[in-house]
C-alpha positions in Angstrom: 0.0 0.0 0.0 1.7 3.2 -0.7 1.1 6.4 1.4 1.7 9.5 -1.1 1.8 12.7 0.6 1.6 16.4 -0.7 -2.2 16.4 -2.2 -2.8 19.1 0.1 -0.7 22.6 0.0 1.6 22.7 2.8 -0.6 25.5 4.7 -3.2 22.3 4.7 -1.1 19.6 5.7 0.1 20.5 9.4 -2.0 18.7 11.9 -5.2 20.2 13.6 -6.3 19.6 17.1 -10.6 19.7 18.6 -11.1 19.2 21.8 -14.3 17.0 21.9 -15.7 19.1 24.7 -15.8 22.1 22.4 -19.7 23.2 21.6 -18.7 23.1 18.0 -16.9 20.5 17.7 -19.0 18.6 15.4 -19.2 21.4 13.0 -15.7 22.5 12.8 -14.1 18.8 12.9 -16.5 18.1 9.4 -15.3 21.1 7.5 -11.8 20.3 8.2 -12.4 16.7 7.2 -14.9 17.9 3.7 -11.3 19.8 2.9 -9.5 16.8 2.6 -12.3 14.6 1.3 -13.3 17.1 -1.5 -9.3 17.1 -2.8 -9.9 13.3 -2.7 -10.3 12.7 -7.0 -13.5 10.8 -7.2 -11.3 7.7 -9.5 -9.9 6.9 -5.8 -12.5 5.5 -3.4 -12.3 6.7 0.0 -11.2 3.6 2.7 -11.3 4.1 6.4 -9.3 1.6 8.6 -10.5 1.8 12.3 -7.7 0.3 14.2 -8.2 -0.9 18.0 -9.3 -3.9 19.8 -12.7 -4.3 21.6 -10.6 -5.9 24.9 -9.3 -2.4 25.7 -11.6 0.4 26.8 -8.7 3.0 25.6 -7.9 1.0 22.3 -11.3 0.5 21.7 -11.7 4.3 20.2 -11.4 2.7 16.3 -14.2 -0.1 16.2 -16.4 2.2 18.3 -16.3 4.7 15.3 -16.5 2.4 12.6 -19.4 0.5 14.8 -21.0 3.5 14.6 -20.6 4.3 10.9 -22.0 1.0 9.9 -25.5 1.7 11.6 -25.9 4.5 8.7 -28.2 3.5 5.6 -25.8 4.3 3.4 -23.8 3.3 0.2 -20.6 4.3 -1.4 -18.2 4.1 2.1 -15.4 1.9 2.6 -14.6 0.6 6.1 -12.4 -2.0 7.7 -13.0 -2.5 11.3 -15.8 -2.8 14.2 -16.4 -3.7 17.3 -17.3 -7.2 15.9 -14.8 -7.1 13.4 -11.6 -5.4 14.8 -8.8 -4.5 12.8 -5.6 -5.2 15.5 -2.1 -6.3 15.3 -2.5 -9.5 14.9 -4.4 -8.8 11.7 -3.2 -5.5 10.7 -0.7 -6.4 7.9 -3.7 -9.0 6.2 -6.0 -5.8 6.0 -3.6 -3.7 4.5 -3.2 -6.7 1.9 -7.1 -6.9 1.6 -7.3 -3.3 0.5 -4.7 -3.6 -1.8 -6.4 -6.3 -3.3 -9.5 -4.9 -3.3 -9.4 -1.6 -4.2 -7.1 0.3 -7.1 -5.4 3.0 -5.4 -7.9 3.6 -2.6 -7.4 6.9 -0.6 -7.0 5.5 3.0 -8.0 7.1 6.1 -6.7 5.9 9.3 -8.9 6.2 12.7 -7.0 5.1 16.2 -6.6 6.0 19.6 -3.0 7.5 21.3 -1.8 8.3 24.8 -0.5 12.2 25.3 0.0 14.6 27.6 -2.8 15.2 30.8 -3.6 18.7 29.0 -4.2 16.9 25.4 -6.6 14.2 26.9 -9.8 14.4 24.5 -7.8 16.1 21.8 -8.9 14.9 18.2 -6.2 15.4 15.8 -6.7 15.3 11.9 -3.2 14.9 10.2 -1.9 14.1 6.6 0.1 10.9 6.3 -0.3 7.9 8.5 -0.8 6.6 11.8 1.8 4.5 13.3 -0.1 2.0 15.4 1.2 0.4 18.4 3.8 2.8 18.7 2.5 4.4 22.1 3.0 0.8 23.3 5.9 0.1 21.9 4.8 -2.3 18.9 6.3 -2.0 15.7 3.2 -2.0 13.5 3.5 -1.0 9.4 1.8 2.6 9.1 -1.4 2.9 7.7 -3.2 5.4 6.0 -2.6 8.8 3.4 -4.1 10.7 6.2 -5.1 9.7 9.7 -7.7 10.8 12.9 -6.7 10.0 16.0 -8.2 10.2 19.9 -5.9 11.2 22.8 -7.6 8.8 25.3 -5.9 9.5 28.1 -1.7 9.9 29.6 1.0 8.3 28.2 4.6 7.8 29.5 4.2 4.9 32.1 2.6 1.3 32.2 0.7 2.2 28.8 -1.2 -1.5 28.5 -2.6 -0.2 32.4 -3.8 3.1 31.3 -5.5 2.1 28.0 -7.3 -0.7 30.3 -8.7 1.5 32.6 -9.3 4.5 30.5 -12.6 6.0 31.1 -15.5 4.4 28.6 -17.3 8.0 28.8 -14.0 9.5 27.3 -14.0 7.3 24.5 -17.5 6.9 23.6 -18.1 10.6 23.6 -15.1 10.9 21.0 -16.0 8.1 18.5 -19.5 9.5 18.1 -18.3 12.7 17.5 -16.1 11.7 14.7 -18.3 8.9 13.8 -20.9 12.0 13.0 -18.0 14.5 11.5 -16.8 11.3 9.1 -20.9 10.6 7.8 -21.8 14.4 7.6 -18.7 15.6 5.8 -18.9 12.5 3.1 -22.1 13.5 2.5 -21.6 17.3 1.7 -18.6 16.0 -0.6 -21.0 13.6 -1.9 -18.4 10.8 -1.7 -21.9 8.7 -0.5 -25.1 8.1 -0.9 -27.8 7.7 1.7 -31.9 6.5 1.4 -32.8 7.2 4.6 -30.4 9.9 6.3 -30.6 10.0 10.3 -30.6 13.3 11.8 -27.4 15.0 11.8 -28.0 18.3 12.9 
């Protein structure tokens, strides 16, 4: 899977942070995400790759979302990765390979959770290039993704597996149906899907 870089102008491509406590968060994390989507050429479907494991109340950020996204009536979005079906590390590197099967030079978009600092804790950052899973447990995990959305769960620096385990579900919830939200409504103003019945997303 190759992860090209550069389709946005460098004024576009440094990361940006919401804080998922923010009244408008839901507004101004879709227009940032309709600016990448709409750059997106409509040859190249869009793939979303919602890494974590359901065993993990901090890792478990990724399926949440893409849980979430497949509750939508919907057609045209690409997803790999649920609460049912979690994309992890054992199985990371065989997804990758699946979407490089499947699709011709998809556009990928990563979702995961990280550890940071005690201020940064709800942060969601939106970043070109990918994710590098595993790496705030020191796993060595391929990168995945031409851009990538991540959730600060909670702190890192010390006995990570321990933290992610007894990260607050409240934290985590409240993020991946924020994004979950931001992802549906700002495909849907790029028109990158198609929907029969559209649930309110006001």
């Amino acid at each position: 899977m190759k992860f090209p870089l550069g389709f946005l102008n460098k004024t576009d491509t440094a990361s940006t942070r919401f804080n998922y406590s923010d009244a408008n968060v839901v507004e101004a994390l879709t227009q940032r995400l309709y600016q990448y989507f709409t750059q997106v050429p409509s040859r190249r479907q869009i793939v979303f790759v919602c890494i974590g494991t359901d065993r993990s109340t901090g890792d478990s950020l990724g399926p949440l979302i893409g849980t979430q996204l497949r509750k939508y009536h919907y057609s045209g979005l690409h997803l790999f990765g649920t609460l049912d079906e979690p994309v992890h590390a054992m199985n990371l590197a065989d997804t990758i390979a699946e979407i490089d099967r499947l699709y011709d030079s998809p556009f990928v978009v990563a979702l995961d959770a990280c550890l940071g600092q005690v201020s940064s804790v709800g942060c969601i950052t939106v970043a070109d290039g990918p994710v590098k899973p595993g790496a705030g447990v020191q796993k060595e995990l391929p990168p995945v993704g031409d851009m990538h959305i991540t959730g600060i769960v909670n702190v890192g620096g010390f006995m990570e597996y321990f933290v992610l385990q007894n990260t607050r579900l409240s934290v985590v919830m409240n993020m991946s149906e924020i994004i979950s939200r931001s992802i549906f409504r700002s495909l849907l103003i790029a028109r990158r899907i198609t929907s029969a019945q559209v649930p309110n997303i006001d």
